[in-house]
Every structure is written in structure tokens, then in C-alpha cells.
C-alpha positions as a Markdown table, in Angstrom:
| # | Residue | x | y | z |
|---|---|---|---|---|
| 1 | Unk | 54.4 | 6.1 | 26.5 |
| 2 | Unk | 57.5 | 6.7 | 24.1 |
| 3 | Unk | 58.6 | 3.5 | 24.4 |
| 4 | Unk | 55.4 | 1.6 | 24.2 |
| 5 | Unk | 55.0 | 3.2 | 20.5 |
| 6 | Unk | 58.6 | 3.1 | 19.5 |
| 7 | Unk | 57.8 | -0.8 | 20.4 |
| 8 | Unk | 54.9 | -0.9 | 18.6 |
| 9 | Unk | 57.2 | 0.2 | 15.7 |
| 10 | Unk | 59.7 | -2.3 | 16.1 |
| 11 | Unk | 56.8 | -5.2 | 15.8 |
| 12 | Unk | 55.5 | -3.2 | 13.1 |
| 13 | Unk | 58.8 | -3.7 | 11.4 |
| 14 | Unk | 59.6 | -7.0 | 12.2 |
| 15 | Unk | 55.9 | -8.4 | 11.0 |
| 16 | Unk | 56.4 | -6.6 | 7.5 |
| 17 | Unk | 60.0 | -8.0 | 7.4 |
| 18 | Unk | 58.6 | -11.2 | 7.7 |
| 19 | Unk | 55.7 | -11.5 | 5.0 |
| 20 | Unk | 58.3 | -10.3 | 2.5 |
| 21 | Unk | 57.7 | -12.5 | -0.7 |
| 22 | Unk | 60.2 | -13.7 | -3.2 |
| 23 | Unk | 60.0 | -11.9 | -6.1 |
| 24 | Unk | 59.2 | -14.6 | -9.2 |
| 25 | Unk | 60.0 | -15.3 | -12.6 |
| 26 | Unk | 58.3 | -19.1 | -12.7 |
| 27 | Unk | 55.5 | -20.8 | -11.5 |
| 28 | Unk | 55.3 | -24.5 | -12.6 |
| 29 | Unk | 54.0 | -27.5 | -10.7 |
| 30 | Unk | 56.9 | -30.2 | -9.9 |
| 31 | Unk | 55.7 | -33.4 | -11.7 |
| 32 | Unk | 55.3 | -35.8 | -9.0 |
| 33 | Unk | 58.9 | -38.4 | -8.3 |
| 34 | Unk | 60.4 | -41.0 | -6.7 |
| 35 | Unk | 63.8 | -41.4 | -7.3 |
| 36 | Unk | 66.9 | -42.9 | -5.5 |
| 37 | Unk | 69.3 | -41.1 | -3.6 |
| 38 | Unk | 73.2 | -41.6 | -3.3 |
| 39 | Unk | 72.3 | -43.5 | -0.2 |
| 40 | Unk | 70.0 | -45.9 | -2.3 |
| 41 | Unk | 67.0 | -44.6 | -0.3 |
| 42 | Unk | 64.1 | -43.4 | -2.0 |
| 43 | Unk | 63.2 | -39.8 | -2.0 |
| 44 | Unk | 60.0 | -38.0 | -4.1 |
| 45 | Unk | 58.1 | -34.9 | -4.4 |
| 46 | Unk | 56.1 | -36.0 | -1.0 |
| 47 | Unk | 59.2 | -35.9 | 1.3 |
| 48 | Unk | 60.3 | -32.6 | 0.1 |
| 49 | Unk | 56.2 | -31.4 | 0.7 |
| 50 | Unk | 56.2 | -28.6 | 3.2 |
| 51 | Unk | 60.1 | -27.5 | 2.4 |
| 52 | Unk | 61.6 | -25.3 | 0.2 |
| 53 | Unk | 64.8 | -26.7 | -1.7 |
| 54 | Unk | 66.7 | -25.5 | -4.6 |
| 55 | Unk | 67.5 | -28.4 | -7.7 |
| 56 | Unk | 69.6 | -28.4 | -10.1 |
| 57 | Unk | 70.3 | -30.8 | -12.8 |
| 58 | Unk | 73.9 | -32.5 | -13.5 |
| 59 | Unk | 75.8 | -35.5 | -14.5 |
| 60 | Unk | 79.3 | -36.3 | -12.9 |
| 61 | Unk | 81.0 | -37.3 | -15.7 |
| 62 | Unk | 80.3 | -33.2 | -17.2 |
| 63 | Unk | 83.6 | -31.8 | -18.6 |
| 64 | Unk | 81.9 | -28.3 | -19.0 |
| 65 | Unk | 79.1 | -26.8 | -16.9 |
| 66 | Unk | 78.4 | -29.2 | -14.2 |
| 67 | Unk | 81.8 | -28.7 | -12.2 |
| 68 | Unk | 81.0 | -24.9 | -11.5 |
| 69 | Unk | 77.3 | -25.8 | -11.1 |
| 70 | Unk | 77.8 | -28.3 | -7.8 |
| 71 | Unk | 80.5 | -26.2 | -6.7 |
| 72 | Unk | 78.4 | -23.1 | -6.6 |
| 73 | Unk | 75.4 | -25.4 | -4.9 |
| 74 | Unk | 78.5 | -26.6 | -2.5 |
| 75 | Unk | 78.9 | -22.9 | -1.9 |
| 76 | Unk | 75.5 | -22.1 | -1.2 |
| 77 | Unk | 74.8 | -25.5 | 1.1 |
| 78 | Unk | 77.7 | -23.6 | 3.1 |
| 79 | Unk | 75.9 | -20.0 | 2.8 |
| 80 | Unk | 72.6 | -21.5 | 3.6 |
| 81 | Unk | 74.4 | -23.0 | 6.8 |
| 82 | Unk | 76.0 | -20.0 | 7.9 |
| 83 | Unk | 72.8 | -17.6 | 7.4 |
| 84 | Unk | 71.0 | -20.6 | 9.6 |
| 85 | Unk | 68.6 | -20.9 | 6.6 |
| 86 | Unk | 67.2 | -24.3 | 6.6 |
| 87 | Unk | 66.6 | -25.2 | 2.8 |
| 88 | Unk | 66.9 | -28.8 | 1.2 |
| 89 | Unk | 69.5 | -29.3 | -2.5 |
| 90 | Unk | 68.2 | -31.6 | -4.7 |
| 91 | Unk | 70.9 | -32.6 | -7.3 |
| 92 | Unk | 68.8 | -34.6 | -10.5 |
| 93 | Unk | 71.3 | -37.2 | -12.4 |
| 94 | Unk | 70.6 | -35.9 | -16.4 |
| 95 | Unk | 72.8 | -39.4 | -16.7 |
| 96 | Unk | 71.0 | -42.1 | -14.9 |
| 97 | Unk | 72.5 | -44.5 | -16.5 |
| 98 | Unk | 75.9 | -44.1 | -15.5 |
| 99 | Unk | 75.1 | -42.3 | -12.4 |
| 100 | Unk | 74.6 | -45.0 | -9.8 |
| 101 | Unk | 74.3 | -44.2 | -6.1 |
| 102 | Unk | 77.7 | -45.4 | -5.8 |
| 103 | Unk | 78.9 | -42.6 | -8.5 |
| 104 | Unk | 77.1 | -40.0 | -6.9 |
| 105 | Unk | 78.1 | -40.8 | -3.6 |
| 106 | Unk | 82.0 | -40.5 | -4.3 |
| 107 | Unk | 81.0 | -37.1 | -6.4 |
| 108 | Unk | 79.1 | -35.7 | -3.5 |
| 109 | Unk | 82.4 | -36.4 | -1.3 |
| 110 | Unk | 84.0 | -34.6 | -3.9 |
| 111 | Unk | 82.2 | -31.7 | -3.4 |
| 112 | Unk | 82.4 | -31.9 | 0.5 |
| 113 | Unk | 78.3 | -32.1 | 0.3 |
| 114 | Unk | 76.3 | -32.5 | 3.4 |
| 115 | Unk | 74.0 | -35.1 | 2.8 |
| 116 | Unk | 72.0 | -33.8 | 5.2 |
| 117 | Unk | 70.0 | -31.8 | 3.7 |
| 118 | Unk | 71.6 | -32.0 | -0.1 |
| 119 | Unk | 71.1 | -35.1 | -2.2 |
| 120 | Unk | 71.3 | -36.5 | -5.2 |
| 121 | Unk | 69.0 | -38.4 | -7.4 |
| 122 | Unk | 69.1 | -41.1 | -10.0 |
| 123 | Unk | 67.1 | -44.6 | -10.3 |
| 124 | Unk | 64.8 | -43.6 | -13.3 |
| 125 | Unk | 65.7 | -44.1 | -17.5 |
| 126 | Unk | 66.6 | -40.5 | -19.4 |
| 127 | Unk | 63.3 | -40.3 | -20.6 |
| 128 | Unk | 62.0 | -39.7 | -17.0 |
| 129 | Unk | 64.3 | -36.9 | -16.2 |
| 130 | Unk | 64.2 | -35.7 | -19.6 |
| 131 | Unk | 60.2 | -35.2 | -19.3 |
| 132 | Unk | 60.3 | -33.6 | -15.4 |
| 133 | Unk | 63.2 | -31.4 | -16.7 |
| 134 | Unk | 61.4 | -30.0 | -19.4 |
| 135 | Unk | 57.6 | -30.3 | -18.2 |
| 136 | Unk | 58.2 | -29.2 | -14.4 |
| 137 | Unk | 61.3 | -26.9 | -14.4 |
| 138 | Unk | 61.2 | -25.8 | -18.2 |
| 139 | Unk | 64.6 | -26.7 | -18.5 |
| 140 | Unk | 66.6 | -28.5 | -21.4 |
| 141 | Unk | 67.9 | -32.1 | -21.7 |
| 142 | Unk | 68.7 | -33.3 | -24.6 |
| 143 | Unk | 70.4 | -36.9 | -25.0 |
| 144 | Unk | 74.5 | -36.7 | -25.7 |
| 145 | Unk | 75.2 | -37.0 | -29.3 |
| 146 | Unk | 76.2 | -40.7 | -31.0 |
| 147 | Unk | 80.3 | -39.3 | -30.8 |
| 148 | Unk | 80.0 | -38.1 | -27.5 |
| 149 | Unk | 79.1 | -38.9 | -23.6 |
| 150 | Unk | 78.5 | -35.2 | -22.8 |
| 151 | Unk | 74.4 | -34.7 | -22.0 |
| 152 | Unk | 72.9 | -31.1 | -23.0 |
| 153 | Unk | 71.4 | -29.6 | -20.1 |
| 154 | Unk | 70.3 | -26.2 | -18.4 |
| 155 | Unk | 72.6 | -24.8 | -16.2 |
| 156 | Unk | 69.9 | -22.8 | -13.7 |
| 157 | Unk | 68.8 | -23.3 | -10.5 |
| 158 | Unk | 65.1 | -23.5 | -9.0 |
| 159 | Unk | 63.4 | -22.3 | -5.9 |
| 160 | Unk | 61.3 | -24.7 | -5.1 |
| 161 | Unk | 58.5 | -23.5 | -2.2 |
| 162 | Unk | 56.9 | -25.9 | 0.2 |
| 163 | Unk | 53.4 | -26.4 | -1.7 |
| 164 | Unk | 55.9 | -28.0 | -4.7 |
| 165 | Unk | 56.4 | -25.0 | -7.2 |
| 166 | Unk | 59.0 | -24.0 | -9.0 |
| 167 | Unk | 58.7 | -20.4 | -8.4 |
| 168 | Unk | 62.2 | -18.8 | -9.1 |
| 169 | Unk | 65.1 | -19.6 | -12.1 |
| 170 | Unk | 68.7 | -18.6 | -11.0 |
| 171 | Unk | 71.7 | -18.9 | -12.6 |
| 172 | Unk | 73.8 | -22.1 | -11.8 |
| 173 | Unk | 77.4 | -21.1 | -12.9 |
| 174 | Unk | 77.2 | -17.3 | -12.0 |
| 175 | Unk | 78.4 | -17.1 | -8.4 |
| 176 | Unk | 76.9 | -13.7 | -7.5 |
| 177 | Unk | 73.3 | -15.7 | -8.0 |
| 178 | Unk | 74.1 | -17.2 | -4.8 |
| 179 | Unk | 73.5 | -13.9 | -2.4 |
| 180 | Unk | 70.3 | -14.1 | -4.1 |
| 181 | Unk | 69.3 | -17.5 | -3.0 |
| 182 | Unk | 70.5 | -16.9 | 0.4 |
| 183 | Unk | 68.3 | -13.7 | 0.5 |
| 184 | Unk | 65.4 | -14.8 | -1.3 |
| 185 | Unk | 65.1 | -17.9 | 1.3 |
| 186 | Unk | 65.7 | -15.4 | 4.2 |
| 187 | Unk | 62.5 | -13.8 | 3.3 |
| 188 | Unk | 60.6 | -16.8 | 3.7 |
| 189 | Unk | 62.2 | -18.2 | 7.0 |
């Protein structure tokens, strides 16, 4: 009889382990996409329906925030492996211009990036990205100015769950965010 309640309690456990929620700090509808990925394949809001993914928004030719931002996402794609947390990375071009597949495909082998289950997006004008950035992940992108090449951008990243929703904001250069991520996705496994 002892060890049909102490069993009980374990299922009890387990159950309650498993509804645990993410604790929030957004909720804001991703804009429905469809961009071009590094393998000049499309990819949009509808293929990423049903998973959750983190995104984060970036340019390769950065000089400033962007080299700690895909390294810490390179970081967690290796975390999120390691914890066997299935999660998809979305990496958003704020340079479409210059950022061609080809470009991002040499910067993702830069970064050792599985492509996977990590991409990275371009194939729209800077309007486009400007607006989803802003509208969908409340997130700034502002053009570079005339004496310079450098984009203003945010430096978080988003938890985005399954229905589409942005529901969590993360620091993208502060490394300790990471356990976070890893965590926060564990619950939801």
C-alpha cells in the first residue's frame, strides 16, 4: 500500500512538473512572413506554427552588438541540444540589402550554426523588417545613419510559443540569459 501512494506521489509530481508555465513579460502577435532563408528556401510564420523558437535580429556586417548576440544564440543552439530541448532560432537580417543568402550562409558557418533547426532570414526591403521588428516584437530598427553602414537595432531575444506569440524578452548579449532560455523551454517540453 506504501508504495502504491508514494507512486501516486511521484505522478503527482511529475504532472505538476509538467504544466509549469513560463513566466511572461510580452504577449504580441508575430505579424505574419515569408522570408528567405540562407538556403534560398522560403520560410514564414506558418512553418514555424506549432513550434516554439527564439529570434533575434542582426546584420553580419555589425561591428558592435551583433557578434556577442549570434554567439550567445550559437551557445544556446548547443545548450538547447545538450538539454535535448527541441526549439527552432530564427535569425532576422536588419540589413536585407546586403545580407544575401550567400552572406548569411558563410556567417552562419562562422558561427558553427546548425541549420537544422537555426536559420536565418532575409529576402524582404528594410521597411518590412523594420515594421515586424517594431509591430510584432516591439523591438527597435532604425536605418544606419548617411556616414555610416552600422543599423540600430535591439539586442533581445524572444520566446516565441507554438500558437505564434512573442511571449518572453531576454537579453541577447548577457550570457547568463541563456540558462534562462534553456529552463524556460524545459518547462514547456
Amino acid at each position: 500500500m506504501k508504495k502504491l501512494g508514494l507512486l501516486g506521489f511521484i505522478l503527482i509530481l511529475f504532472l505538476t512538473a509538467c504544466g509549469e508555465k513560463v513566466e511572461t513579460n510580452m504577449s504580441e502577435e508575430v505579424a505574419d512572413f515569408e522570408f528567405t532563408t540562407q538556403d534560398k528556401e522560403k520560410l514564414g510564420l506558418d512553418d514555424l506554427k506549432g513550434e516554439w523558437w527564439v529570434a533575434d535580429f542582426v546584420f553580419t556586417n555589425c561591428t558592435t552588438v551583433c557578434l556577442p548576440m549570434t554567439s550567445n544564440m550559437a551557445k544556446l543552439q548547443k545548450d538547447l541540444k545538450e538539454a535535448g530541448v527541441d526549439a527552432q532560432l530564427v535569425s532576422f537580417s536588419v540589413d536585407p540589402e546586403n545580407d544575401t543568402p550567400e552572406v548569411l550562409k558563410d556567417y552562419a558557418t562562422k558561427y558553427n550554426a546548425d541549420l537544422k533547426n537555426w536559420s536565418f532570414l532575409t529576402g524582404y526591403d528594410f521597411q518590412t523588417i523594420k515594421e515586424l521588428s517594431i509591430k510584432s516584437f516591439r523591438s527597435l530598427v532604425k536605418e544606419a545613419p548617411a556616414e555610416s553602414d552600422q543599423v540600430t537595432h535591439g539586442t533581445s531575444f524572444f520566446l516565441v510559443n507554438p500558437d505564434g506569440e512573442v511571449i518572453k524578452q531576454y537579453s541577447g548579449i548577457d550570457s547568463k540569459q541563456l540558462d534562462q532560455i534553456v529552463k524556460d523551454l524545459e518547462k514547456v517540453q
